[in-house]
C-alpha positions as CSV (number, residue, x, y, z in Angstrom):
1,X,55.3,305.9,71.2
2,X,55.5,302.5,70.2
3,X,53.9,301.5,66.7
4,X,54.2,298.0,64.6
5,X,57.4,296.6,64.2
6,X,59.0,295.0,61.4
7,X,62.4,293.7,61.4
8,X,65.2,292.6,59.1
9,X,65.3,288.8,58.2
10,X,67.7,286.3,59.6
11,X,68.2,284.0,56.7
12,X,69.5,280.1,57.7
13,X,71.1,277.6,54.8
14,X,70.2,273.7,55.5
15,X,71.1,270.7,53.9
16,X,67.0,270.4,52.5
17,X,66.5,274.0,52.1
18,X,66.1,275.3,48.6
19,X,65.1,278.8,46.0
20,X,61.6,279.7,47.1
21,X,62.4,282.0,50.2
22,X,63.9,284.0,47.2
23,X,61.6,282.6,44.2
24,X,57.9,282.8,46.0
25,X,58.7,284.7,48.9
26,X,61.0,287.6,46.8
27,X,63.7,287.9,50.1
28,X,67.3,287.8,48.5
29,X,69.4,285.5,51.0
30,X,72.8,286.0,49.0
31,X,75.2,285.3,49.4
32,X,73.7,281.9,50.6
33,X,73.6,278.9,48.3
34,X,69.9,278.1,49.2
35,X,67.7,278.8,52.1
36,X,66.0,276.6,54.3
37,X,64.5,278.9,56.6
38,X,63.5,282.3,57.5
39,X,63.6,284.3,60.8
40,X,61.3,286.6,61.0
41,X,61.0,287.4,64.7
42,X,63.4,285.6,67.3
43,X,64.6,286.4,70.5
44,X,66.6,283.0,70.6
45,X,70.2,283.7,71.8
46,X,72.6,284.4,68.8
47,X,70.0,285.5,66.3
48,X,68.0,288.3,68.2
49,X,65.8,290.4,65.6
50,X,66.6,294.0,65.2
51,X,63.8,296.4,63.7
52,X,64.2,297.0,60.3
53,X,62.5,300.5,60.4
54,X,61.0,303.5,62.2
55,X,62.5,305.8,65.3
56,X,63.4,302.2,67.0
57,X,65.5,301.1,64.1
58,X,69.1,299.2,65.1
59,X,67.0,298.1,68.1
60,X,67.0,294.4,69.0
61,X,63.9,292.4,70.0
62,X,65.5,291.7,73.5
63,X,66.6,295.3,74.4
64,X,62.9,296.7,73.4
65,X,61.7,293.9,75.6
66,X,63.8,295.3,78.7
67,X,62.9,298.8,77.9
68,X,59.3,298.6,77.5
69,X,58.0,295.7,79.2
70,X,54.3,295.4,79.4
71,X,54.0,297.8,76.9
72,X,55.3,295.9,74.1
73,X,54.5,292.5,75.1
74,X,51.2,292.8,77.7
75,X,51.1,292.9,81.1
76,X,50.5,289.1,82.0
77,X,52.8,288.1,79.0
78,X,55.6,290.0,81.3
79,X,54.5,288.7,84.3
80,X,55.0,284.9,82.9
81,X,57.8,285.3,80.2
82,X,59.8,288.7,81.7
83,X,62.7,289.5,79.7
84,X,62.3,286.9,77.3
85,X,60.1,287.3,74.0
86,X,57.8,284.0,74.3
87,X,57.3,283.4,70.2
88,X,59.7,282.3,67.3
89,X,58.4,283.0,64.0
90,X,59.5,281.6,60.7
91,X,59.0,280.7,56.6
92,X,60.4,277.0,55.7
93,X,61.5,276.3,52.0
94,X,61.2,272.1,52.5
95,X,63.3,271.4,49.0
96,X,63.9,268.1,50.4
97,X,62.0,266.2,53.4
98,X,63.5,267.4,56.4
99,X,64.8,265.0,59.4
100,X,62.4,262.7,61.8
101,X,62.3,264.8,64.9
102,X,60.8,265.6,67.7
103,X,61.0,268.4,70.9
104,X,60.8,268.3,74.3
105,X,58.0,270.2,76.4
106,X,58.8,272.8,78.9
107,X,59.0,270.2,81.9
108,X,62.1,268.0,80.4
109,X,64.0,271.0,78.5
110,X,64.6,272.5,81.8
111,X,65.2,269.0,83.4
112,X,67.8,269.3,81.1
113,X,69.1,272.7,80.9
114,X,67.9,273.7,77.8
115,X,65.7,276.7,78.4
116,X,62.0,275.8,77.2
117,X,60.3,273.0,75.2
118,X,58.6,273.7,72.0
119,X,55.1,273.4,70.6
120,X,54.2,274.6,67.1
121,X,51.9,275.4,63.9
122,X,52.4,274.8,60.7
123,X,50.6,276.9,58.0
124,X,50.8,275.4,54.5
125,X,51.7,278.5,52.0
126,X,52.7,276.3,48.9
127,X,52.6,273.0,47.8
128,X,54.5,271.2,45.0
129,X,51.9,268.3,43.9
130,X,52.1,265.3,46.2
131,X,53.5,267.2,48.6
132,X,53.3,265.6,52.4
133,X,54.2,265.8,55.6
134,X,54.6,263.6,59.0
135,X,52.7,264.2,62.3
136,X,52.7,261.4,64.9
137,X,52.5,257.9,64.5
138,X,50.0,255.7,62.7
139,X,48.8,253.9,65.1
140,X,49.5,253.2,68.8
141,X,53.3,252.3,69.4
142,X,55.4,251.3,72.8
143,X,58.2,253.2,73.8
144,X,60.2,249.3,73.4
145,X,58.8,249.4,70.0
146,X,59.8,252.8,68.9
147,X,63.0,252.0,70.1
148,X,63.5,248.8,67.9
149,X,61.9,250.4,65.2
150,X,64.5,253.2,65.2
151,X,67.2,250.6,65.9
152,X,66.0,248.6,62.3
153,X,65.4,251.3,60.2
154,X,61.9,250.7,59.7
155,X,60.7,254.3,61.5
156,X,59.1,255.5,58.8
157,X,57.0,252.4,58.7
158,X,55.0,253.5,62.1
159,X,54.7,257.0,61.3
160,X,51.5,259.3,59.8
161,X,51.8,260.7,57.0
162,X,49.7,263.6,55.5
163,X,49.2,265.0,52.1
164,X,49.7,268.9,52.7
165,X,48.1,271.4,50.2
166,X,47.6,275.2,50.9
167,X,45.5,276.5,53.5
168,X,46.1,273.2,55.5
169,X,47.3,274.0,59.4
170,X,49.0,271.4,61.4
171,X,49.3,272.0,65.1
172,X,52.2,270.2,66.7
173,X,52.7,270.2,70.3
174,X,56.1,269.3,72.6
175,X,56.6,265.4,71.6
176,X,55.1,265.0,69.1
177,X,57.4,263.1,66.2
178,X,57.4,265.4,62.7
179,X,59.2,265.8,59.7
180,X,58.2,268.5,56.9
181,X,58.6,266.9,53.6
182,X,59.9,267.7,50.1
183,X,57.6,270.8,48.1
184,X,56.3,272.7,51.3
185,X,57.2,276.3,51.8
186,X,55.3,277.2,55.1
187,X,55.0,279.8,57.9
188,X,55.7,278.3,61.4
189,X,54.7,279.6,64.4
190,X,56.7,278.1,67.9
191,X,57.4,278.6,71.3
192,X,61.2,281.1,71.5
193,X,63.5,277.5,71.6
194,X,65.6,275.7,69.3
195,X,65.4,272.6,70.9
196,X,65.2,269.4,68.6
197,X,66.0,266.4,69.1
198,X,66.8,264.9,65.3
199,X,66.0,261.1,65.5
200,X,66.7,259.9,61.6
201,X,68.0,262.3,58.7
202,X,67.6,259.7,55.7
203,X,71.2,258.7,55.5
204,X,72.1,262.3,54.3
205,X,75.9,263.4,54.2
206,X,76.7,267.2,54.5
207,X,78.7,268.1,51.1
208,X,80.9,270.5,53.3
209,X,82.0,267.8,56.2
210,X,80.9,264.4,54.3
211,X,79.7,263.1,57.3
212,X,76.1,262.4,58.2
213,X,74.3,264.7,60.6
214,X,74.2,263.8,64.2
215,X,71.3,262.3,65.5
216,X,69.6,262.9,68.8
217,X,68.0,259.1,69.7
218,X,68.5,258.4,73.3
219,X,67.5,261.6,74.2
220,X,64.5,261.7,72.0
221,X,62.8,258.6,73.5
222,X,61.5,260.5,76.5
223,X,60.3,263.6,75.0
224,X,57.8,261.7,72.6
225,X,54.3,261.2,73.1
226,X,53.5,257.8,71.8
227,X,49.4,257.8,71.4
228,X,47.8,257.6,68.4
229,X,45.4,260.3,67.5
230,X,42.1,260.5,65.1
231,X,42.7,263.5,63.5
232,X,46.5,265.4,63.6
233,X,45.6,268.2,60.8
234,X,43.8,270.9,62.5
235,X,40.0,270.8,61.2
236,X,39.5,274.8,60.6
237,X,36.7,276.7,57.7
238,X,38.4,279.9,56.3
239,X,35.4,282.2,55.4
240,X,36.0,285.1,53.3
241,X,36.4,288.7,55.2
242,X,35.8,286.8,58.6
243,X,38.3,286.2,61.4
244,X,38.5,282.1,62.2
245,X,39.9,280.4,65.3
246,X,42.5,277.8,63.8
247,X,44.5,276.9,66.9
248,X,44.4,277.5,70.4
249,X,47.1,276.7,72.9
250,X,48.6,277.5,76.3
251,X,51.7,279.3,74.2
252,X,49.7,280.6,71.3
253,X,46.6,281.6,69.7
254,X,46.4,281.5,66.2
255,X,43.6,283.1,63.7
256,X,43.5,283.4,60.0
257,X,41.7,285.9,58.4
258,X,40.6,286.1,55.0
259,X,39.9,289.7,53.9
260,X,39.5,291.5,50.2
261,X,37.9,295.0,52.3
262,X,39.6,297.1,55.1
263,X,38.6,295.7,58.5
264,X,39.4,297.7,61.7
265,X,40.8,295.4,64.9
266,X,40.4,296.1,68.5
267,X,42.8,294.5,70.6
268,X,42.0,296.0,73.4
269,X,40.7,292.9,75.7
270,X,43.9,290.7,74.4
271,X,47.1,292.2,77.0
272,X,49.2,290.9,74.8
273,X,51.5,291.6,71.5
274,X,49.8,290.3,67.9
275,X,52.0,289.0,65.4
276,X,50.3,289.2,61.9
277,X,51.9,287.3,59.4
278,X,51.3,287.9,55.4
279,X,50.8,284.3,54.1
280,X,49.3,285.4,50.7
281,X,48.3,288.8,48.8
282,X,49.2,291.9,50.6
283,X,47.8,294.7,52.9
284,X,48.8,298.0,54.8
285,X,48.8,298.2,58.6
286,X,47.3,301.6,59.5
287,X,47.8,302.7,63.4
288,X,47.6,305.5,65.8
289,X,49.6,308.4,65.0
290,X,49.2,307.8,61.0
291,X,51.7,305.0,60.8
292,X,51.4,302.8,58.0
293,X,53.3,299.3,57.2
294,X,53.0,297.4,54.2
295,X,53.3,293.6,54.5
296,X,53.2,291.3,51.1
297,X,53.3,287.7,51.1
298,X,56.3,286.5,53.3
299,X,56.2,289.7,55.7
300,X,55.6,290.0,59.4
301,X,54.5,292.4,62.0
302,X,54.9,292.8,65.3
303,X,52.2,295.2,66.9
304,X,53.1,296.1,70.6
305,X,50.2,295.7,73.4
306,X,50.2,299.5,73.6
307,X,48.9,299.5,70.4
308,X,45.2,298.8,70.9
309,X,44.0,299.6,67.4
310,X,45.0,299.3,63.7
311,X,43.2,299.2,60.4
312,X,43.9,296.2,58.0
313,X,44.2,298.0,54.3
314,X,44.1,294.6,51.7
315,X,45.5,295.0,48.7
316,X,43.2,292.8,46.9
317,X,42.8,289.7,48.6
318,X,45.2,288.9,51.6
319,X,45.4,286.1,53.9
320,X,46.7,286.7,56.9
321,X,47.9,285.0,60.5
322,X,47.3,286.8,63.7
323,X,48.8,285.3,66.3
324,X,49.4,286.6,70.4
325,X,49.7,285.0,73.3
326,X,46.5,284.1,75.2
């Protein structure tokens, strides 16, 4: 019987990343200098989860995939992604701003042979003050003059920028330009590709090679969407021991709940796997067959589509992202 997965972390150093995977989060990523970022779940080729515990442990994320099918994942979740596991999850230490990017949608990744696009969420879990963060541009802008802004330097001039303070949830979709800045540690939530397309990286030079990162910007300036939008942070009102809508997409829906007492979820109507993410507090997952997992701040769960119903233990207050695929 299947019951609610966990799996060991695949830890990733980065020129930005920093201590608080290790200082906030408590996850030792020795022997590494620093790290920038946090796998949590990933079916992306080369760094495949494998469950951490239970009768399944040693397994990868792909071969439970093969092997169960519909029953881990949901029945139309199989029938559009098969084999593949559709969502990426991860924690970013931002210890310094990360590079200008942006990602192609699932139309132009393929056109080019690289698997799927990538839209994206950003939950804020900590903020150093004055923290901020980039999502789109800051006001309408032509692909010409995109290009010559790139081409002075002066990119940063057109872009939005957002102060970023906990709570706060950005939703990014495929082409839209980004950059994470210095102070955030976040949980992101993304289609299964590492497709980026890095478009400026602040004249950084990599202490190992000394030579500056390489930068993506002919191939960037067809994946971007160049409108200008009212509002890029997503407008959401967390109430306390209540279950609230934050984003909904055609790769991902996204809740965050806000609980300090047990709450008991059906998941029956979903046909679909529910990733619940521990973005603050703690709480035990209680299932069929008297399984408990306990997720603190930093943790993950994956809970198959067989498993219909599970009971949310808080320890204290917890926050909490439940994500599946709609």
């Amino acid at each position: 019987m299947l019951y609610p997965l966990t799996f060991d972390t695949i830890f990733k150093d980065k020129i930005w990343g920093g201590q608080k995977i290790k200082t906030v989060l408590g996850k030792d990523f020795a022997p590494l200098p620093n790290c920038g970022e946090t796998w949590e779940v990933s079916d992306v080729e080369g760094n495949v989860s494998v469950v951490k515990e239970g009768n399944l442990k040693g397994k990868s994320l792909r071969d439970l995939v093969a092997q169960y099918k519909d029953e881990l994942v949901g029945k139309h979740v199989y029938e559009q992604y098969g084999d593949r596991f559709p969502l990426l999850i991860k924690f970013i230490d931002a210890n310094d701003d990360l590079s200008i990017q942006v990602h192609p949608n699932d139309e132009l990744a393929k056109q080019r042979g690289s698997g799927y696009g990538k839209t994206e969420m950003w939950y804020i879990m900590q903020a150093d003050e004055g923290a901020k963060l980039n999502s789109g541009f800051n006001r309408e802008v032509s692909k010409e003059e995109y290009v010559q802004a790139v081409a002075d330097n002066t990119i940063q001039d057109i872009l939005n920028i957002e102060p970023a303070k906990p709570g706060d949830v950005f939703f990014l979709p495929a082409g839209r330009v980004h950059y994470i800045g210095k102070g955030l540690l976040l949980a992101e939530i993304q289609q299964t590709s590492d497709t980026t397309y890095r478009i400026y990286d602040f004249d950084r030079v990599d202490q190992t090679t000394g030579e500056k990162r390489e930068l993506h910007t002919e191939l960037a300036v067809d994946a971007i969407d160049y409108h200008h939008y009212d509002q890029y942070k997503t407008q959401y009102k967390s109430e306390e021991n209540a279950s609230v809508n934050a984003v909904k997409s055609d790769y991902f829906v996204t809740n965050v709940l806000n609980f300090n007492q047990e709450v008991a979820h059906d998941y029956t109507q979903i046909d679909s796997f529910v990733i619940l993410i521990c973005v603050g507090g703690g709480l035990t997952i209680e299932a069929e067959g008297g399984y408990r997992v306990s997720l603190k701040m930093g943790q993950c769960a994956l809970i198959p589509a067989s498993v219909q119903q599970v009971t949310l233990v808080p320890d204290g207050d917890m926050t909490v992202l439940e994500t599946y695929v709609p």
